[in-house]
C-alpha positions as CSV (number, residue, x, y, z in Angstrom):
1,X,-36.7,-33.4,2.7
2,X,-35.4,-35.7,-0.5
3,X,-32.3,-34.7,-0.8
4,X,-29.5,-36.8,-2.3
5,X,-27.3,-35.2,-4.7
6,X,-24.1,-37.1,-4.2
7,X,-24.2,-39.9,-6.5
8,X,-24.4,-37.2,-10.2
9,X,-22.0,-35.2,-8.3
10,X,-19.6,-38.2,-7.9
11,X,-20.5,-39.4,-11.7
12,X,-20.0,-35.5,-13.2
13,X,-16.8,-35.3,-11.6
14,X,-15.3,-38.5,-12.0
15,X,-16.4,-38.2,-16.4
16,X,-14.5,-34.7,-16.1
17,X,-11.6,-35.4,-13.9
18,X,-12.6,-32.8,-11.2
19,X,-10.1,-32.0,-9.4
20,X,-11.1,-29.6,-6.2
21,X,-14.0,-29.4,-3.4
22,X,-17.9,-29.1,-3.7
23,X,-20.3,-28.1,-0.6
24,X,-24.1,-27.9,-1.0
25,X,-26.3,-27.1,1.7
26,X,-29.8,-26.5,2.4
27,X,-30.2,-23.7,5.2
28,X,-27.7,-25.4,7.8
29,X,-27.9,-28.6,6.7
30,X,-25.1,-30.4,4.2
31,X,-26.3,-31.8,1.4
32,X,-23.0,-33.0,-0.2
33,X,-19.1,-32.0,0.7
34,X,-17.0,-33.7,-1.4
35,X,-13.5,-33.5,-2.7
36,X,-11.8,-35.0,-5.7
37,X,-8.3,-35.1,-7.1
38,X,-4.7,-33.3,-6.0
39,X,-3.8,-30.3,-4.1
40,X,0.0,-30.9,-5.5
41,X,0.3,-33.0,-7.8
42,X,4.0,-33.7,-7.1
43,X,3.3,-34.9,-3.7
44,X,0.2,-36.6,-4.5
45,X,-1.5,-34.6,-1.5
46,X,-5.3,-35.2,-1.7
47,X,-7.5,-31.8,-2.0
48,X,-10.1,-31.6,1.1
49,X,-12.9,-29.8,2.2
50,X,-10.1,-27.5,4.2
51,X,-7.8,-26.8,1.3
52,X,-8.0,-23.5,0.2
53,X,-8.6,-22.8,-3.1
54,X,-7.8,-19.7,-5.8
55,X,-10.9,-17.9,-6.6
56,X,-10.3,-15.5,-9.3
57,X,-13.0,-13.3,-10.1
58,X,-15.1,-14.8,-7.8
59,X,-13.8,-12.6,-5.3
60,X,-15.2,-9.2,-7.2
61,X,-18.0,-9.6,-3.9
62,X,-15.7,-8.8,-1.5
63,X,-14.5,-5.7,-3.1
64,X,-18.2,-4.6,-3.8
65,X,-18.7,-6.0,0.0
66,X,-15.9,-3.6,0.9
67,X,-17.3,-0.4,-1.2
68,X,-21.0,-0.7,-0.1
69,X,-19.5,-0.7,4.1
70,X,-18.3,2.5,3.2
71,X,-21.1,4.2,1.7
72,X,-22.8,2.6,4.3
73,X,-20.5,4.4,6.7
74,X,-21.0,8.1,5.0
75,X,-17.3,7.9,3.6
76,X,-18.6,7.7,0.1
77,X,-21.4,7.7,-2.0
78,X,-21.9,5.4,-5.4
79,X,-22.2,8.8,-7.1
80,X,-18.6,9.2,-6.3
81,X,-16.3,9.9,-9.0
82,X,-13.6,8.6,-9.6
83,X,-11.9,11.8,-9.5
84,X,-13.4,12.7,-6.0
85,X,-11.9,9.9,-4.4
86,X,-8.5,8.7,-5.9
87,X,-5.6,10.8,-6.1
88,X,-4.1,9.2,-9.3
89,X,-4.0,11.1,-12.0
90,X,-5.6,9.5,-15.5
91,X,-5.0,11.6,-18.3
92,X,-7.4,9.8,-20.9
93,X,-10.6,9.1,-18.3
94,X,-13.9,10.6,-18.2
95,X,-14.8,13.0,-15.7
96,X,-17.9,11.5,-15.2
97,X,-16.9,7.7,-14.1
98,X,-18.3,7.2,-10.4
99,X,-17.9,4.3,-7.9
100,X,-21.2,2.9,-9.4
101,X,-20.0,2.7,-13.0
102,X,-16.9,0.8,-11.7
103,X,-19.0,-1.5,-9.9
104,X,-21.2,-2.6,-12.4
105,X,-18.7,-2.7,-15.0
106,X,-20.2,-0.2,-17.4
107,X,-17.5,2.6,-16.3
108,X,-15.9,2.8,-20.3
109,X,-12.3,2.8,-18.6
110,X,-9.9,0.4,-20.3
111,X,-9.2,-2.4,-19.0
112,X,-5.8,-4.1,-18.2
113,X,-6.4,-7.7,-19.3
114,X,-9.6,-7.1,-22.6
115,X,-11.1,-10.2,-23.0
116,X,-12.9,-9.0,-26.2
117,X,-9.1,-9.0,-27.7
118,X,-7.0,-11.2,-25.7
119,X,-7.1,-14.3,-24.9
120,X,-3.5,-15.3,-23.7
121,X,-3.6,-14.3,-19.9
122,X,0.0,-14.9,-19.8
123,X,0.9,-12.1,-22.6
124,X,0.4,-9.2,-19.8
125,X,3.7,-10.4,-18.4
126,X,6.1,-10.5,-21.2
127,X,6.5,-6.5,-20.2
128,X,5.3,-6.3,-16.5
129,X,6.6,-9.8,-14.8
130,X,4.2,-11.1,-12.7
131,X,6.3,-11.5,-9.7
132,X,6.9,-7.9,-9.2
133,X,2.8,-8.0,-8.8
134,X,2.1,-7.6,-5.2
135,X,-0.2,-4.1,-4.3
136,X,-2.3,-3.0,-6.1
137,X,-0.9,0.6,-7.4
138,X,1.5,-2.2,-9.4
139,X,-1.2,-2.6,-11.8
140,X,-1.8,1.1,-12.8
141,X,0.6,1.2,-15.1
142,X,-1.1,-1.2,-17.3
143,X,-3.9,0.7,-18.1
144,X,-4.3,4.1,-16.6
145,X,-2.5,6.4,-19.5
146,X,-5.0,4.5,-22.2
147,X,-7.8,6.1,-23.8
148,X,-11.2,5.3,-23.1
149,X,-13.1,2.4,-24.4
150,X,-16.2,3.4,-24.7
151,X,-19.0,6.5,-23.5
152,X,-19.5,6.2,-19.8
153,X,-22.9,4.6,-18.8
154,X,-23.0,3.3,-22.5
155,X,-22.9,0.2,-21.9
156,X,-21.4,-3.4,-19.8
157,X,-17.9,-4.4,-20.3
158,X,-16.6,-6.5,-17.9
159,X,-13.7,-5.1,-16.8
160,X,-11.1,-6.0,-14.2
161,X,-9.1,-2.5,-14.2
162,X,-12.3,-1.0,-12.9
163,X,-12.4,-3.0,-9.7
164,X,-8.4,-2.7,-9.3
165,X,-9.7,1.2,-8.7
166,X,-12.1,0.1,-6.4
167,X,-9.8,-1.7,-4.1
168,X,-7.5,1.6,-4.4
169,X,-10.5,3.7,-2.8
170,X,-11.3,1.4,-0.6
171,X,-7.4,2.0,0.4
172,X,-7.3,5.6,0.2
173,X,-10.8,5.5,1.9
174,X,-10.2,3.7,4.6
175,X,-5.8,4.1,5.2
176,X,-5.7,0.5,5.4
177,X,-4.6,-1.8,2.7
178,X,-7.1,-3.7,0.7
179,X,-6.0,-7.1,1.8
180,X,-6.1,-5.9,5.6
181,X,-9.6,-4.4,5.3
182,X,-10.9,-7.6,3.9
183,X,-9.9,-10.0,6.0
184,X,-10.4,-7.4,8.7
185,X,-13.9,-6.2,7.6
186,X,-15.7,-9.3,6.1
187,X,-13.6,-12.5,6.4
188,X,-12.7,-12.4,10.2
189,X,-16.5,-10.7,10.4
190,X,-17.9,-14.1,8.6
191,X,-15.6,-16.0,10.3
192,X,-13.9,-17.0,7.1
193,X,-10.8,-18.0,9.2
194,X,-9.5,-20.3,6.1
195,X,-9.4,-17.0,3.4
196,X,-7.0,-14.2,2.2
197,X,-5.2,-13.5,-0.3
198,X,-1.8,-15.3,0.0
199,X,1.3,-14.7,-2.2
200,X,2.7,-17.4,-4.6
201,X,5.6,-17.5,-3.4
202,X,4.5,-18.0,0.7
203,X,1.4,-20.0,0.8
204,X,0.1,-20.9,3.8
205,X,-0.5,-24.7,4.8
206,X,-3.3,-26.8,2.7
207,X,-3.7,-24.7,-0.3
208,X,-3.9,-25.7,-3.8
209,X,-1.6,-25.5,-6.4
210,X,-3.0,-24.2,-10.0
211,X,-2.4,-26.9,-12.2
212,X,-2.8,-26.3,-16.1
213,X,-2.8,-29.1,-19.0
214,X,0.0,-28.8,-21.5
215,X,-1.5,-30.1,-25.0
216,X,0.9,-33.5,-24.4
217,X,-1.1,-34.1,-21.4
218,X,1.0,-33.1,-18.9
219,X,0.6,-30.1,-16.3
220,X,2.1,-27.4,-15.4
221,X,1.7,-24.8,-12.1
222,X,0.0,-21.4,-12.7
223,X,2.6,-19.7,-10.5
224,X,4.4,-17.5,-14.0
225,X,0.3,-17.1,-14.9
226,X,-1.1,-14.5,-12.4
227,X,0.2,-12.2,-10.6
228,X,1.9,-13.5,-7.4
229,X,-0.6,-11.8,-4.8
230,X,-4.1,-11.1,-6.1
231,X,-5.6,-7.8,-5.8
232,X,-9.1,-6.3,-5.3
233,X,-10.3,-7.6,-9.2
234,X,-9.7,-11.4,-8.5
235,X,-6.9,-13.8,-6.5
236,X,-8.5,-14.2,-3.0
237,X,-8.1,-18.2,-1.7
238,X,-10.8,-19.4,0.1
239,X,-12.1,-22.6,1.3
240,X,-15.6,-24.1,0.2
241,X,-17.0,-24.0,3.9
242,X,-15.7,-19.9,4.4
243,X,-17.8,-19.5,0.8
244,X,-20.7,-20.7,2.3
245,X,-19.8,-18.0,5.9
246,X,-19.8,-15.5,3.1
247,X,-23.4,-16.5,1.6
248,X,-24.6,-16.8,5.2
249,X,-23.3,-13.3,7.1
250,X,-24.6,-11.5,3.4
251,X,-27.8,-12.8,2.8
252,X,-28.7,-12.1,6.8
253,X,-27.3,-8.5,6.8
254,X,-24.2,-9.3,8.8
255,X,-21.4,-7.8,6.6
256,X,-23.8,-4.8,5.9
257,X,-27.6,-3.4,6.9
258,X,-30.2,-4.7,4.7
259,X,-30.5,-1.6,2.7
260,X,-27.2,-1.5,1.8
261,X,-27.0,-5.5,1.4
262,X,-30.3,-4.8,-1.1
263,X,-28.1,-2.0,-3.1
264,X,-25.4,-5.0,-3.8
265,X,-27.9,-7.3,-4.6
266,X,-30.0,-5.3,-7.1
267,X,-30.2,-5.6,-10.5
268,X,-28.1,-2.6,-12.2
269,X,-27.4,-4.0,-15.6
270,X,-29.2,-6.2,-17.9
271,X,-26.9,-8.1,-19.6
272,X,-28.3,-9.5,-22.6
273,X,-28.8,-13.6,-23.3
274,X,-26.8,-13.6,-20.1
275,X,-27.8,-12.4,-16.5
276,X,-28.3,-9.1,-14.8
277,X,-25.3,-7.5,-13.2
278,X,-25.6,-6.2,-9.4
279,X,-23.0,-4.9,-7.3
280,X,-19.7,-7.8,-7.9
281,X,-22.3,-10.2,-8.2
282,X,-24.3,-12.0,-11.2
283,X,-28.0,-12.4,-10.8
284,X,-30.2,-14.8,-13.0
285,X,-34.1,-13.7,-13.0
286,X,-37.0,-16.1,-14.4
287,X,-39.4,-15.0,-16.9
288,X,-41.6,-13.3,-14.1
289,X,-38.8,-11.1,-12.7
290,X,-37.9,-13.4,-9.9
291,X,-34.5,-14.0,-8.7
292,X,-33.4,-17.5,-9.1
293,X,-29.9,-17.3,-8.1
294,X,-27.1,-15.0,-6.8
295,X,-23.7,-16.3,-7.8
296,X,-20.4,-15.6,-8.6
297,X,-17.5,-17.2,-10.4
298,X,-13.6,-17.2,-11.1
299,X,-11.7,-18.1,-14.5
300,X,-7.9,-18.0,-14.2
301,X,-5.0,-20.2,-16.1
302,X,-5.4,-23.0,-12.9
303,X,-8.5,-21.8,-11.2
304,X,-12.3,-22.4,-11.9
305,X,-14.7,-21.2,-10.1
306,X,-18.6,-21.4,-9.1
307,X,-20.8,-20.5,-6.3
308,X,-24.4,-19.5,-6.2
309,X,-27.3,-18.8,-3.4
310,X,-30.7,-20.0,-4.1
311,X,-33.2,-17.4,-2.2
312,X,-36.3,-19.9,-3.0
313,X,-34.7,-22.9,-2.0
314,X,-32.5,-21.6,0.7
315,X,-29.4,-23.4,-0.6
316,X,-25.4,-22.4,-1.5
317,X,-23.4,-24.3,-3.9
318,X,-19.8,-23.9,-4.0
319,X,-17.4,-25.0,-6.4
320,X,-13.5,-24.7,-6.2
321,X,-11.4,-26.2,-8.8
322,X,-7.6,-25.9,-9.3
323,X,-7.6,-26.8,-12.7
324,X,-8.9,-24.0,-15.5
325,X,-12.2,-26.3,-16.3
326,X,-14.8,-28.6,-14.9
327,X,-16.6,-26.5,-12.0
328,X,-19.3,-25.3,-14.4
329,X,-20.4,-28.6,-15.5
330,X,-20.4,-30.0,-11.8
331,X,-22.1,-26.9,-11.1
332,X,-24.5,-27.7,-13.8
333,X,-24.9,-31.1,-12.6
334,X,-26.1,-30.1,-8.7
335,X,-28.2,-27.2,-10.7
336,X,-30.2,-30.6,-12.7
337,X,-30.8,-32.7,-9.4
338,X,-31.8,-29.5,-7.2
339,X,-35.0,-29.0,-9.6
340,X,-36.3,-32.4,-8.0
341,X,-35.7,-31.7,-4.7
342,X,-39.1,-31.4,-2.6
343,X,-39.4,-30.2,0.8
């Protein structure tokens, strides 16, 4: 096989002044692992293909990983609602919102952090500081006593309050708490023995500081940015190598039976001039209907995020930055040289 992406990767990255970790791999075999630029900038210690790196949104999969293990287990249904299987009490919802409008984002709850009217992450902490952010009932109060934003099943709105409720079933469902039945249930599983979802203020050994550009040029830590432990909708560190563990125990039915692993990986919602919209994960089809590539990805003040599988060409790329830009044009990049490859 012709395979020799490293010198556009090393070109892309150096013109955008990456700073994180890329892995590409065919099947088994590595392709390109790479790192580029600081883990902490104040030490001037190097990221490496072991650092652990914020994910953001990216991490939307495990919760919908999570969900679909329980369905799978008879302890829920996607036909759910919400009202079935949460005891919080939300004065404003529809009755009608079920696990599978949560997951697939077209649920009509509002939604703590509205990207179609904010744009200033940090604004959500002026009122709820971020550091008393660490469980996920902690974000209720942020949206639960709002009105509804649109008709359930109307339409798709991305929303992060939606899979805040997820992880709060998953909770309830299972009487453990979401961070324990993750790395319980899928990362120890996958043998993701780099991931979790670590606390701001008590990170563990070779992880990645967020950085973000000041417009004088110089940086500042995303630690008064987010909240200081991640929750169900985003804020999971992993490392490039667990991301491709993930792709792997997924895609051969290890986390879930291949039923179930074909229900996350279906095409719910159309999205349109985007993708399609499965179960936590994007989907992007070809004009025939055929899936080109699963991915996810992760925006956060400090973290940017990108990792896709390739079903026809049996290859994962991952992407971690810990700066807020530059993973989608490397991404981009690998995307450009992969159409070449030949077997």
């Amino acid at each position: 096989m012709t395979m020799n992406l490293s010198p556009s990767i090393i070109n892309t990255a150096e013109s955008n002044n990456f700073s994180g970790t890329v892995l590409v791999k065919r099947e088994n075999e590595t392709i390109a692992e790479m790192s580029f630029g600081y883990a902490n900038r104040s030490d001037q210690l190097k990221n490496n293909t072991q650092t652990r790196f914020g994910i953001a949104s990216g991490c939307k999969i495990f919760t919908s990983i999570a969900i679909c293990q329980l369905v799978e287990q008879g302890k829920l249904s996607f036909d759910t609602k919400l009202s079935q299987c949460l005891e919080v009490h939300f004065p404003n919802f529809d009755n009608e919102v079920t696990i599978h409008h949560l997951l697939t984002h077209t649920s009509g709850i509002p939604d703590y952090f509205d990207e179609e009217v904010m744009d200033d992450f940090e604004q959500l902490w002026i009122d709820n500081p971020m550091y008393r952010i660490r469980n996920l009932k902690e974000f209720l109060p942020l949206f639960k006593d709002q009105a509804m934003k649109f008709r359930t099943g109307e339409r798709f709105h991305y929303n992060n309050a939606g899979y805040i409720l997820l992880g709060l079933i998953v909770e309830q469902t299972s009487q453990q708490r979401f961070d324990e039945y993750v790395q319980e249930h899928i990362f120890d599983w996958a043998g993701m023995n780099g991931s979790g979802y670590f606390e701001f203020d008590a990170y563990p050994q070779n992880t990645a500081l967020g950085y973000i550009e000041q417009n004088n040029g110089n940086w500042k830590t995303n630690i008064y940015s987010l909240p200081v432990k991640g929750g169900s909708d985003g804020g999971a560190f992993v490392t490039v190598n667990d991301m491709d563990k993930l792709w792997e125990a997924l895609m051969n039915n290890h986390l879930l039976s291949k039923f179930y692993t074909e229900q996350l990986l279906t095409s719910h919602v159309h999205i349109e001039n985007v993708d399609y919209y499965g179960y936590g994960v994007w989907i992007k089809q070809n004009a025939g209907g055929n899936v080109v590539k699963y991915h996810v990805l992760g925006y956060d003040p400090g973290v940017n995020f990108h990792s896709g599988f390739y079903p026809d060409k049996r290859m994962k790329v991952v992407v971690c930055s810990n700066k807020s830009s530059g993973a989608f044009d490397l991404l981009h990049a690998i995307e450009d040289e992969m159409k070449n490859l030949k077997d």
